[in-house]
C-alpha positions in Angstrom: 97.9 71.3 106.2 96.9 73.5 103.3 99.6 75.9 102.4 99.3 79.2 100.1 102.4 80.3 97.7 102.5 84.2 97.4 104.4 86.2 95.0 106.1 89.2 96.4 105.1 91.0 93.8 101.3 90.1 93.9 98.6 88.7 91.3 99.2 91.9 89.1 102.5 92.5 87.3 102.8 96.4 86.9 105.6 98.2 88.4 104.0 101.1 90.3 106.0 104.4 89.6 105.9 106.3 93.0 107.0 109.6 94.1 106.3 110.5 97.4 107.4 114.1 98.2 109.6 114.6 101.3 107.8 115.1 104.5 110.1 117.7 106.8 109.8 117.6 110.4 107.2 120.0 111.8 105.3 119.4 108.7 101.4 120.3 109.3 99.1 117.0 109.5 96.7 118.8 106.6 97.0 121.7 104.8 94.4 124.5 103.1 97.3 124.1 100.0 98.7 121.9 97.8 102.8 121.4 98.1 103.0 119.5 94.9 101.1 116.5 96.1 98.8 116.6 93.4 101.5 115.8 91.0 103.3 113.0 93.3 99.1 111.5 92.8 99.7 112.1 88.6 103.0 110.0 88.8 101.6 106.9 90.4 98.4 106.5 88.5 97.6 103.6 86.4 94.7 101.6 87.8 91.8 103.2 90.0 89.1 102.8 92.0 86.4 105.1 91.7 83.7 104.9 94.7 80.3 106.8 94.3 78.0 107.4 96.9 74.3 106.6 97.2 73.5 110.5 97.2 75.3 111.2 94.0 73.1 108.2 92.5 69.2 108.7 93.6 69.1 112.5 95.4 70.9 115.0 92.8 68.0 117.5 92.2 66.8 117.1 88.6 68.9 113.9 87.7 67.9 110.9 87.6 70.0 107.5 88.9 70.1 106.6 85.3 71.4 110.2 83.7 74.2 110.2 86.7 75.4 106.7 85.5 75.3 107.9 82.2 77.2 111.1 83.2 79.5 109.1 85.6 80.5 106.6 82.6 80.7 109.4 80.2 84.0 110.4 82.3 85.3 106.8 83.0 85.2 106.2 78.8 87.7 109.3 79.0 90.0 107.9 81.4 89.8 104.5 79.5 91.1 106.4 76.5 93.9 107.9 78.8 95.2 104.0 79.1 94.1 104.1 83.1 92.3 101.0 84.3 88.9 101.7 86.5 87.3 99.9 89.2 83.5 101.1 90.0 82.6 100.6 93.5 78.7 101.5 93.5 76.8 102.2 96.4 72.5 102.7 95.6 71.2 98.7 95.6 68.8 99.5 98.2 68.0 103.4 97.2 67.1 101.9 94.0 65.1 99.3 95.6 63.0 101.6 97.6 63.0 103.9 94.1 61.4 101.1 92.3 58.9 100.0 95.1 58.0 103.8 95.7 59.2 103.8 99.4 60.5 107.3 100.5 62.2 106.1 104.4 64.6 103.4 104.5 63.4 100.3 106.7 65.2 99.5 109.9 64.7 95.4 109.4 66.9 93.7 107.3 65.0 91.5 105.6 63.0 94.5 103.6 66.7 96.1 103.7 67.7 92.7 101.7 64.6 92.5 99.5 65.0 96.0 98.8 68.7 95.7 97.5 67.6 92.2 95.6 65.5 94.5 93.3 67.7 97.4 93.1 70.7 96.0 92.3 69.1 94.6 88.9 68.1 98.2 88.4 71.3 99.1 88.9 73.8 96.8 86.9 71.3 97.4 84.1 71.7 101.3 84.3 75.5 100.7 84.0 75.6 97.9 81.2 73.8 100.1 79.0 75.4 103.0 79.5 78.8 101.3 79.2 77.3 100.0 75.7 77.3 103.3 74.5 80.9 103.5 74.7 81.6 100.2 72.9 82.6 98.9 76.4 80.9 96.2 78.6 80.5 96.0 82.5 81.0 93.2 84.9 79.0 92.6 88.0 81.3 91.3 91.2 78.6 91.1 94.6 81.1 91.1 97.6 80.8 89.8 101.4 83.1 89.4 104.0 84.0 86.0 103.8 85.5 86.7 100.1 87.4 89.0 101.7 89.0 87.4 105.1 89.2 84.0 103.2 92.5 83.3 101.8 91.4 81.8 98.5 88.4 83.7 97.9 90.6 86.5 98.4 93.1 85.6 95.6 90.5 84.7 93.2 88.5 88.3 94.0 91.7 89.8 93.3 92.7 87.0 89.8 88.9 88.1 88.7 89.7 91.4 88.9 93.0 91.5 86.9 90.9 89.6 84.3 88.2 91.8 83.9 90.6 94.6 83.6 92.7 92.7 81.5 90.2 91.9 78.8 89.0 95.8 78.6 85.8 95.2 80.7 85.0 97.8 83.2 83.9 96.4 86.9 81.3 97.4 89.0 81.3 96.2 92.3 78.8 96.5 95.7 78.4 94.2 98.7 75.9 91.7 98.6 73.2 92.8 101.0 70.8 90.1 99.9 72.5 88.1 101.7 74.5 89.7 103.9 74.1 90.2 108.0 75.3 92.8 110.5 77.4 90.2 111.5 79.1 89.2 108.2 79.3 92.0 106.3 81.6 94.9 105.5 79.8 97.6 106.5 80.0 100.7 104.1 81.1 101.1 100.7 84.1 103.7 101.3 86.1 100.6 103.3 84.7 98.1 100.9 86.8 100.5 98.0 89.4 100.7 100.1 89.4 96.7 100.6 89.0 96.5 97.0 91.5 98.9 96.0 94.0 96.6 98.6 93.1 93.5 96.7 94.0 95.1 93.0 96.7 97.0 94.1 95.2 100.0 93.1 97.5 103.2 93.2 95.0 105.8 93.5 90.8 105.5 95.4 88.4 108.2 94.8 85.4 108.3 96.8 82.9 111.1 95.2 79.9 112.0 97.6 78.0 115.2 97.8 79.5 117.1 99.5 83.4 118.7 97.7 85.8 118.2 100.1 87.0 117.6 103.9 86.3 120.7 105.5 88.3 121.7 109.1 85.9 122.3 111.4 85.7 125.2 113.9 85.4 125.9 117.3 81.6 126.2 117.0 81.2 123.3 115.3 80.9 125.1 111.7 82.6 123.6 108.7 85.0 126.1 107.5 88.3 125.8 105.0 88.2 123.1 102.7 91.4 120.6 103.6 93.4 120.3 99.9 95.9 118.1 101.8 96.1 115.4 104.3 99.7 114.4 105.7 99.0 112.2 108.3 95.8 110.8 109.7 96.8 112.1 113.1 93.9 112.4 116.4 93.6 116.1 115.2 92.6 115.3 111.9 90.1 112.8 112.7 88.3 115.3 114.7 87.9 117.2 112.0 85.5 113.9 110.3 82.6 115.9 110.0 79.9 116.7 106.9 78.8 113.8 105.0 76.0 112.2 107.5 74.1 109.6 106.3 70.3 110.5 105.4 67.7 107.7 104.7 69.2 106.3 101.5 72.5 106.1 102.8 75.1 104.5 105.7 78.5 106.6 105.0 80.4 109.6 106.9 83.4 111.4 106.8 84.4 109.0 109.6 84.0 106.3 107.1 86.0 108.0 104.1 89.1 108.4 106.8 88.6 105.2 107.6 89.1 104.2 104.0 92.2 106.4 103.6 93.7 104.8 107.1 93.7 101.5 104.7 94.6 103.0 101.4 97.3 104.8 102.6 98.7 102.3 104.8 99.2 100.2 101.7 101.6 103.3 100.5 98.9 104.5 98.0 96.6 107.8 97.6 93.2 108.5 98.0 90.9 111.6 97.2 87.6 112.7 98.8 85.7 115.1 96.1 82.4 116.0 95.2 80.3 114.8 92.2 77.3 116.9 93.1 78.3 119.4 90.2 79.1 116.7 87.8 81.7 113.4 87.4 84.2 116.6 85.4 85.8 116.0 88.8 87.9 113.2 88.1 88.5 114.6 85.3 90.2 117.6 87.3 92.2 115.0 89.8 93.8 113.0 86.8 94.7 116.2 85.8 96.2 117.6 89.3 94.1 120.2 90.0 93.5 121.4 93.7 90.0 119.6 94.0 88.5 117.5 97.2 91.0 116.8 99.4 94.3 114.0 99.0 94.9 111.9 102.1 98.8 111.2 101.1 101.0 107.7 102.3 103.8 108.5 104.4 104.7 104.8 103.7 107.7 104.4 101.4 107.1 101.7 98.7 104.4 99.4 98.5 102.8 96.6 100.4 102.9 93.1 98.8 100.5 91.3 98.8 100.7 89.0 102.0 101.4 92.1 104.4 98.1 93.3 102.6 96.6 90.3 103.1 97.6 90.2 107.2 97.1 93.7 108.1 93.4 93.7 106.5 91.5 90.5 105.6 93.3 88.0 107.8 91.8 87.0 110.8 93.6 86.0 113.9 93.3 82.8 115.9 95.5 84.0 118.7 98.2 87.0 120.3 101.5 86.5 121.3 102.6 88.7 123.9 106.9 90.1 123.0 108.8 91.6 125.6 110.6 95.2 124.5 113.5 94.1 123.5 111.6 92.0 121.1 109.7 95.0 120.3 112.6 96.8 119.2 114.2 93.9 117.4 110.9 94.0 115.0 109.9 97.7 115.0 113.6 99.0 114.6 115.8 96.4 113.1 113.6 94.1 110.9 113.9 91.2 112.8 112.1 88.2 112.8 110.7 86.8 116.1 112.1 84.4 117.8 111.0 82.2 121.1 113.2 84.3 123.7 111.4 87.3 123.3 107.6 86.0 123.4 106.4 86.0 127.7 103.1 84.5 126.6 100.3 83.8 124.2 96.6 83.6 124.6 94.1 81.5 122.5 94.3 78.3 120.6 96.3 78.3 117.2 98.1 76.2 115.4 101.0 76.1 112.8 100.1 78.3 109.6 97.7 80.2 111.5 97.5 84.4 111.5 98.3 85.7 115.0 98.3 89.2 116.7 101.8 90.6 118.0 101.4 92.7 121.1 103.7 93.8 123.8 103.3 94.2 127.3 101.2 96.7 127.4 99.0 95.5 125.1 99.2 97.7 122.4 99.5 95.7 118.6 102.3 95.9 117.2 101.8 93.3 114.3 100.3 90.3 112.8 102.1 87.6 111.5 101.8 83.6 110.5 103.2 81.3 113.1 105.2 78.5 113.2 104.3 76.9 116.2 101.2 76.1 117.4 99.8 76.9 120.8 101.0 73.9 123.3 104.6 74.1 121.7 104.6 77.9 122.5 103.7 77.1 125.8 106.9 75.2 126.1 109.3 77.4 124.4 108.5 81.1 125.6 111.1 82.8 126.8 113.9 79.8 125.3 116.8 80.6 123.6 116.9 79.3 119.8 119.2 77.2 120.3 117.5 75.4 123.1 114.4 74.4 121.1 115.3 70.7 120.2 115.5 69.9 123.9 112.0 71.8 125.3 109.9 70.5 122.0 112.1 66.9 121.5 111.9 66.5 118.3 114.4 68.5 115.4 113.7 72.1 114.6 114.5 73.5 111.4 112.8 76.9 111.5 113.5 78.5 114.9 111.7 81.9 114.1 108.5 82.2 115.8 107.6 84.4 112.9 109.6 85.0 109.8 109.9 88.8 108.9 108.8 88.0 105.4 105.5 87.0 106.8 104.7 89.5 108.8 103.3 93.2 109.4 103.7 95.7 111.6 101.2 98.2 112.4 103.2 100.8 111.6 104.0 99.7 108.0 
């Protein structure tokens, strides 16, 4: 069978300097002010993604797509000269497709959907390239589906390309390939796709600019009203307030999308920023320098993921569940335990040795993922066994009695 070796401390070999300010009990979820998380954000930066929307690109009265790239990588030349490393994640293929073919309403089928993003997406990489050039800096173009992401060695090579680009001074831009890319195999929207991206290059800070300046709570009457400066935890409440950045007829994103993005971000113990680029790319400008723009969705995570828990809480795709008792639940939520064959009452689906797996307990709920290292007859057997008992129920020596190893696992919660 084909095995993987991981590094614990991934492809890119840059300590991340993290301050995470304490959270108190009976802290709010989100905040109209800023406790000095905005400076926590300064500490950790190094390398970022920046995301912009297809609204900042093709419907800012007055401004063209090309003067908003040229604006946008006006900024990122400053940030270069701060020593930060930036990751475009471009949404507008298809707005500049429709642009270029003078279509005003965006077409339901896919196929003009894909011809449409086939010619914008020339349109676009050229806008950047020379606009980068006037910096003395060039652009290159990654085109993302799913597969590079849930595929282990597409994955890594994604992530090597990256660290390469970056390394030799290049700035990349990345979209999702719609050309060739079905409902069924594809990502979605580009605020998850710069959240994947910022989990794949380690990224300790995502900003996603769209139109609108901020998260906004929203009132009883279904008004937006205070801007949110702070997000603590993306609690029920909070989610209810993911309102005010609709898609129109260029584009697909939300607010549901953006907290979607920061569930990810922040789960990998790293920040992200929603702010607006309406009144100019400045912005970033101000975040770098901790001002109280957009709104900060902050990690309650202490530390950072490596790179195979990244790799099994987002891109790794299951072939099967095991189903843990709660004492088992405990051992792995509470005690950092690996899992062992007494504490599993069943498993569903057919897997084998090396394969990804859910962890669930009894009522169903996940509690983590996790490689295997048994496949699905021998778990049949063993369930419920005591270590020590293995030899006998499988006949045959057994070196590794841990169902799953704690090193290769995550837990939902992490």
């Amino acid at each position: 069978m084909k095995t993987s070796t991981w590094r614990a401390d991934g492809n890119f070999n840059r300590n991340h300097l993290t301050y995470h300010p304490p959270l108190c009990e009976g802290i709010m979820d989100y905040s109209f002010q800023d406790k000095g998380e905005r400076q926590a954000l300064k500490l950790t930066c190094g390398r970022i993604v920046v995301k912009i929307g297809t609204q900042l690109l093709t419907d800012v009265k007055g401004q063209t797509p090309q003067q908003q790239i040229v604006a946008l990588l006006d900024v990122v030349a400053q940030l270069r000269e701060r020593g930060l490393e930036i990751v475009i994640v471009s949404s507008g293929a298809v707005g500049m497709g429709m642009r270029a073919m003078q279509v005003s309403r965006r077409p339901k089928s896919l196929d003009k959907l894909q011809a449409y993003a086939a010619i914008g997406q020339n349109h676009l990489m050229r806008c950047y390239v020379e606009a980068a050039e006037k910096h003395g800096f060039t652009c290159g173009q990654l085109l993302l589906t799913a597969a590079d992401l849930h595929d282990l060695d597409r994955n890594r090579h994604v992530s090597q390309c990256l660290d390469a680009l970056l390394a030799a001074g290049v700035l990349p831009v990345i979209n999702e390939n719609d050309s060739v890319c079905t409902d069924e195999i594809k990502v979605g929207d580009n605020d998850t796709l710069a959240a994947y991206v910022a989990t794949m290059c380690r990224a300790s800070l995502t900003i996603l600019l769209t139109t609108v300046d901020a998260m906004h709570e929203l009132q009883d009457d279904s008004t937006l009203g205070e801007r949110v400066s702070v997000v603590r935890e993306l609690s029920a409440k909070v989610k209810a307030q993911a309102k005010g950045t609709d898609g129109n007829e260029f584009s697909t994103g939300g607010m549901q999308t953006k907290l979607r993005a920061a569930e990810i971000v922040n789960r990998t113990g790293d920040y992200l920023v929603v702010a607006g680029g309406k009144e100019g790319f400045s912005v970033l400008l101000d975040i770098l320098d901790g001002k109280d723009v957009g709104t900060v969705f902050v990690p309650r995570r202490q530390g950072h993921m490596h790179s195979r828990q990244r790799f099994l809480a987002f891109f790794a795709e299951p072939a099967g569940t095991l189903i843990i008792d709660s004492g088992a639940e405990k051992a792995l939520c509470q005690q950092n335990r690996s899992l062992l064959p007494g504490g599993v009452l069943g498993t569903r689906g057919v897997f084998h040795r090396g394969d990804t797996v859910r962890i669930v307990n009894a009522e169903n709920k996940e509690i983590g993922r996790g490689i295997i290292n048994f496949a699905h007859d021998e778990m049949a057997r063993i369930c419920g066994v005591q270590s020590g008992k293995l030899a006998a129920c499988l006949q045959r020596e057994v070196h590794i009695p841990e169902v799953i190893h704690r090193d290769y696992m995550v837990l939902e919660e992490a």
